[in-house]
MMTF fields as JSON, N, C-alpha, C and O atoms, coordinates in Angstrom:
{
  "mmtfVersion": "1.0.0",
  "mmtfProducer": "UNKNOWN",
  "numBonds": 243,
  "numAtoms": 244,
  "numGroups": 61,
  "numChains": 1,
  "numModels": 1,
  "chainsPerModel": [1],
  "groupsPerChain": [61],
  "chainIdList": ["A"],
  "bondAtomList": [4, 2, 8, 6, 12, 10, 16, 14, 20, 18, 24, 22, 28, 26, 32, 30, 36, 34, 40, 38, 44, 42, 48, 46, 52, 50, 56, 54, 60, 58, 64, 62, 68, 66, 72, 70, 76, 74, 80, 78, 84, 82, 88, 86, 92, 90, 96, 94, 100, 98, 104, 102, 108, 106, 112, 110, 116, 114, 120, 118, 124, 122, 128, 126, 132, 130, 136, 134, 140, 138, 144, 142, 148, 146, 152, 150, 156, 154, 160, 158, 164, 162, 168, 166, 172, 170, 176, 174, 180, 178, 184, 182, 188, 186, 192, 190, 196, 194, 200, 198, 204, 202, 208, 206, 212, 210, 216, 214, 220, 218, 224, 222, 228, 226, 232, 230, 236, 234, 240, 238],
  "bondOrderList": [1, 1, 1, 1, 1, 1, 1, 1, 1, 1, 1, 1, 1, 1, 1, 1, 1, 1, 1, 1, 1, 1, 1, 1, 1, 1, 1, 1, 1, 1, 1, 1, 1, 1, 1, 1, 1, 1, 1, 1, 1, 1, 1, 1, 1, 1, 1, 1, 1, 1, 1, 1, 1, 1, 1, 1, 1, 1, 1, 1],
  "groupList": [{"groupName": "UNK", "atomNameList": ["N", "CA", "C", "O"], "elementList": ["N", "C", "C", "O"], "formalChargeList": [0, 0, 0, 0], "bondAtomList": [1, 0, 2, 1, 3, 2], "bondOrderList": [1, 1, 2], "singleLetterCode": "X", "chemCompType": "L-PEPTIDE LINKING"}],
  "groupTypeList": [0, 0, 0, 0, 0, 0, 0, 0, 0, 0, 0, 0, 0, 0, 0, 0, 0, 0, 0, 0, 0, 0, 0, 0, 0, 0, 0, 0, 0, 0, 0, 0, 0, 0, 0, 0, 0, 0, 0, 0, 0, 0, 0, 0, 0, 0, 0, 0, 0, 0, 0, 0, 0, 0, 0, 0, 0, 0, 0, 0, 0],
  "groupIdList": [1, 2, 3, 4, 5, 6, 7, 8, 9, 10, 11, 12, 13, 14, 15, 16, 17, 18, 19, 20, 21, 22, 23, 24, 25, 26, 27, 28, 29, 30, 31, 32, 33, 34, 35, 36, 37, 38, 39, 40, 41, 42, 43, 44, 45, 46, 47, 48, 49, 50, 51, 52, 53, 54, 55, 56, 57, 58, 59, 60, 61],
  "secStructList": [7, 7, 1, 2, 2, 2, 2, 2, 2, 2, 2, 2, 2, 2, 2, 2, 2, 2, 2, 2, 6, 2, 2, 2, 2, 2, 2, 2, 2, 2, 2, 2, 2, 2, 2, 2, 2, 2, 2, 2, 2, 2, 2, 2, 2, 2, 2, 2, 2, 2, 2, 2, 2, 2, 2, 2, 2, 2, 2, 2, 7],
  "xCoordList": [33.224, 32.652, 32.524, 33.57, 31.599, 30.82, 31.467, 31.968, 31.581, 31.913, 30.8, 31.093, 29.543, 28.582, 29.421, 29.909, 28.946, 29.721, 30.817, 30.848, 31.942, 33.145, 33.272, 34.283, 31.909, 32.078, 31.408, 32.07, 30.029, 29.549, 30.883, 31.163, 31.459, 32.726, 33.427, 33.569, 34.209, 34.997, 34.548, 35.262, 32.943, 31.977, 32.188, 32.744, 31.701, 32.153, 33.16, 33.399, 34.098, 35.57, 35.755, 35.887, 35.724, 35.622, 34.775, 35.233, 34.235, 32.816, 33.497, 33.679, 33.685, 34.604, 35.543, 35.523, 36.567, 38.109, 37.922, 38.538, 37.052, 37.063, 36.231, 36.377, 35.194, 34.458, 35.665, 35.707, 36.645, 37.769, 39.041, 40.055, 38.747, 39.802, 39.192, 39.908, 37.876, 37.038, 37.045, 37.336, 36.834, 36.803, 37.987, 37.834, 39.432, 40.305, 40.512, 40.857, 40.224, 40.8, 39.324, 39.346, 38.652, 37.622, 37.992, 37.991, 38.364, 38.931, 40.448, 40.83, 40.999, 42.122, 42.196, 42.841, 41.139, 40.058, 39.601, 39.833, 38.684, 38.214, 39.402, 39.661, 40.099, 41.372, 41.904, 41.896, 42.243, 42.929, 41.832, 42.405, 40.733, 40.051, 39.796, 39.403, 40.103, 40.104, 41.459, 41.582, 42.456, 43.625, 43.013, 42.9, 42.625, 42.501, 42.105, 42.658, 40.69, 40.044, 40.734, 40.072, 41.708, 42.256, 42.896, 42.717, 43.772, 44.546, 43.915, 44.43, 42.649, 42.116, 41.566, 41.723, 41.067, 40.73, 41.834, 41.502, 43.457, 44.647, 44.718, 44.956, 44.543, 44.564, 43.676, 43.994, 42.317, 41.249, 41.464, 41.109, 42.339, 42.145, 43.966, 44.487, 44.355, 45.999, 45.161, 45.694, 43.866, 43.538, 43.219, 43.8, 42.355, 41.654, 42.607, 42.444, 43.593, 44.421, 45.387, 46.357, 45.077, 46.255, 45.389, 45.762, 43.869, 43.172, 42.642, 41.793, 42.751, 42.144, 42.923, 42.239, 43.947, 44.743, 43.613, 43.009, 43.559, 42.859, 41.349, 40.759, 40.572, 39.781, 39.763, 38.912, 41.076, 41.266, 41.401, 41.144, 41.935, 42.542, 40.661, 40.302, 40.091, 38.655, 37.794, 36.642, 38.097, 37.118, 37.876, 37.239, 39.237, 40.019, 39.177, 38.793, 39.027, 38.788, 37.254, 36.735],
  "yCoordList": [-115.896, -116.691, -115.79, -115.315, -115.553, -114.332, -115.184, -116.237, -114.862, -115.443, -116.664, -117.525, -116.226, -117.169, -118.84, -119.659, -118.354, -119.653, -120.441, -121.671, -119.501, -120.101, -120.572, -121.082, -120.249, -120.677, -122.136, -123.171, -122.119, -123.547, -124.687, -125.739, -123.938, -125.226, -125.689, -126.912, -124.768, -124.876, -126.038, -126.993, -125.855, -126.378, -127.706, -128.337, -128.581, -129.911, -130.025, -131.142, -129.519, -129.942, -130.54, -131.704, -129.261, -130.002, -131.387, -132.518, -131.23, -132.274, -133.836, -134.898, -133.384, -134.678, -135.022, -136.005, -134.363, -134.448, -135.293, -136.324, -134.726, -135.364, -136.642, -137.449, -136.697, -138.016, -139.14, -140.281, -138.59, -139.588, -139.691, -140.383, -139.01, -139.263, -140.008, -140.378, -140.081, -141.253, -142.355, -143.473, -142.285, -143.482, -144.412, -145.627, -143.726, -144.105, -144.832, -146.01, -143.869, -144.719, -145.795, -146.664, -145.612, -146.688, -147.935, -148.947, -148.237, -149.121, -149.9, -151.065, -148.571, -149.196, -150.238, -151.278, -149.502, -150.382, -151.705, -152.743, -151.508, -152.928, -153.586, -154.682, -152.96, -154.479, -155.399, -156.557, -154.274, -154.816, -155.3, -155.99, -155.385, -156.285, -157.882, -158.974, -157.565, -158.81, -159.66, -160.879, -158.653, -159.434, -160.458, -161.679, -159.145, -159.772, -161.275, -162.186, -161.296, -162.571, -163.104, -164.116, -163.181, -164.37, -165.048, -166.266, -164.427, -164.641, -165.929, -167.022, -165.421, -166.346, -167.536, -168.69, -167.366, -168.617, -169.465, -170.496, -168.957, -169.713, -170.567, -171.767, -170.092, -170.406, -172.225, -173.398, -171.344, -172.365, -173.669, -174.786, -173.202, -174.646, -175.242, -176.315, -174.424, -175.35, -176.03, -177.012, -175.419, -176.545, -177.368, -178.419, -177.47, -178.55, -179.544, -180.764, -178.922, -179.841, -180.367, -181.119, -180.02, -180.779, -181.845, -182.84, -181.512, -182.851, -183.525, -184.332, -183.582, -184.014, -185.717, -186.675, -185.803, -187.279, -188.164, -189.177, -187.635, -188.816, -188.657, -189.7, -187.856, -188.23, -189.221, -190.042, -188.911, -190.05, -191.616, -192.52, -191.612, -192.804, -193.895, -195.044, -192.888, -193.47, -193.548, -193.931, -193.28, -193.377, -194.414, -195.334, -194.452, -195.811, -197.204, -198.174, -196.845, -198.661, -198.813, -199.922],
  "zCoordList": [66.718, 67.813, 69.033, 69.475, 69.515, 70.497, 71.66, 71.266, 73.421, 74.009, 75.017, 75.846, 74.472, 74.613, 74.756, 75.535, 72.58, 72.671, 72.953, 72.911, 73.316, 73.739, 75.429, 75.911, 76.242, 77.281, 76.847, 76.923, 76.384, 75.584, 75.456, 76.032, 74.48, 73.902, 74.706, 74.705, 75.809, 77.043, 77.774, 78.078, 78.117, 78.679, 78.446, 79.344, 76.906, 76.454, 76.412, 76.869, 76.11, 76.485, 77.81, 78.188, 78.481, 80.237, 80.366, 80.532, 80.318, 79.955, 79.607, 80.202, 78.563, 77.844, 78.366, 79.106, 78.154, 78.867, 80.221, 80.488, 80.947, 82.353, 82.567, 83.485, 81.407, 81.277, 80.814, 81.272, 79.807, 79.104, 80.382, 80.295, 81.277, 82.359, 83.896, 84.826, 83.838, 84.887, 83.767, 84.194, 82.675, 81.88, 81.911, 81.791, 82.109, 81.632, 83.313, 83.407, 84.727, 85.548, 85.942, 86.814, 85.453, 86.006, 85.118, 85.819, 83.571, 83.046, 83.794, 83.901, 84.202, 85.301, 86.155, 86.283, 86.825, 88.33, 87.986, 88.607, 86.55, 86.17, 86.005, 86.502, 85.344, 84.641, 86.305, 86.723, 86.718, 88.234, 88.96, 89.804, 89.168, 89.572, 88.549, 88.959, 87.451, 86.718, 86.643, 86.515, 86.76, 87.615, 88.635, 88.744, 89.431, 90.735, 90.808, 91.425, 89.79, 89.693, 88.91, 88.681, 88.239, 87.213, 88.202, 88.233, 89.217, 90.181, 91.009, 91.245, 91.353, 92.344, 91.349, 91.746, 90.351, 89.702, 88.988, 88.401, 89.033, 88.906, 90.392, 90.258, 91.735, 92.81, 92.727, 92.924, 92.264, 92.78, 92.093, 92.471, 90.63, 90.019, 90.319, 90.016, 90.789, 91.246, 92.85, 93.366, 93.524, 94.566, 93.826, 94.094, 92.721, 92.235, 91.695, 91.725, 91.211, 90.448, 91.992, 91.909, 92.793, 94.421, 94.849, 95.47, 94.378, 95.41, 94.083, 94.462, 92.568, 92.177, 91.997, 91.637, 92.216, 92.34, 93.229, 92.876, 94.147, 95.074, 94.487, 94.768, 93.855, 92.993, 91.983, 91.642, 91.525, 90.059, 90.186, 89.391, 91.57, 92.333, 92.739, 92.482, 93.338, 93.989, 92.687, 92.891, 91.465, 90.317, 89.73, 89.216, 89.702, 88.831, 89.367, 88.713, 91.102, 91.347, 91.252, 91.373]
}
């Protein structure tokens, strides 16, 4: 293997390696933003479920 090609290979390696290491923290990022949103849509429906009594109450009569 001439050193041509061993700068080539180096080349995708780097290449890769660092594509599989933005990959890995951008999957990070997503998850914790999907935290984030599970979070708020546990929020939204414990409001829904605080006001939905006096809903149930004005549909009973």
């Amino acid at each position: 293997m001439n050193t041509i090609e061993f700068t080539y290979v180096t080349k995708i390696v780097h290449i890769v390696g660092g594509t599989l290491v933005h990959l890995k923290s951008l999957v990070a990022w997503i998850l914790r933003f999907k935290q984030i949103d599970d979070i708020e849509i546990i929020n939204s429906n414990r409001t829904a479920n605080a006001a939905s009594p006096a809903l149930e109450i004005s549909s009973g009569s």
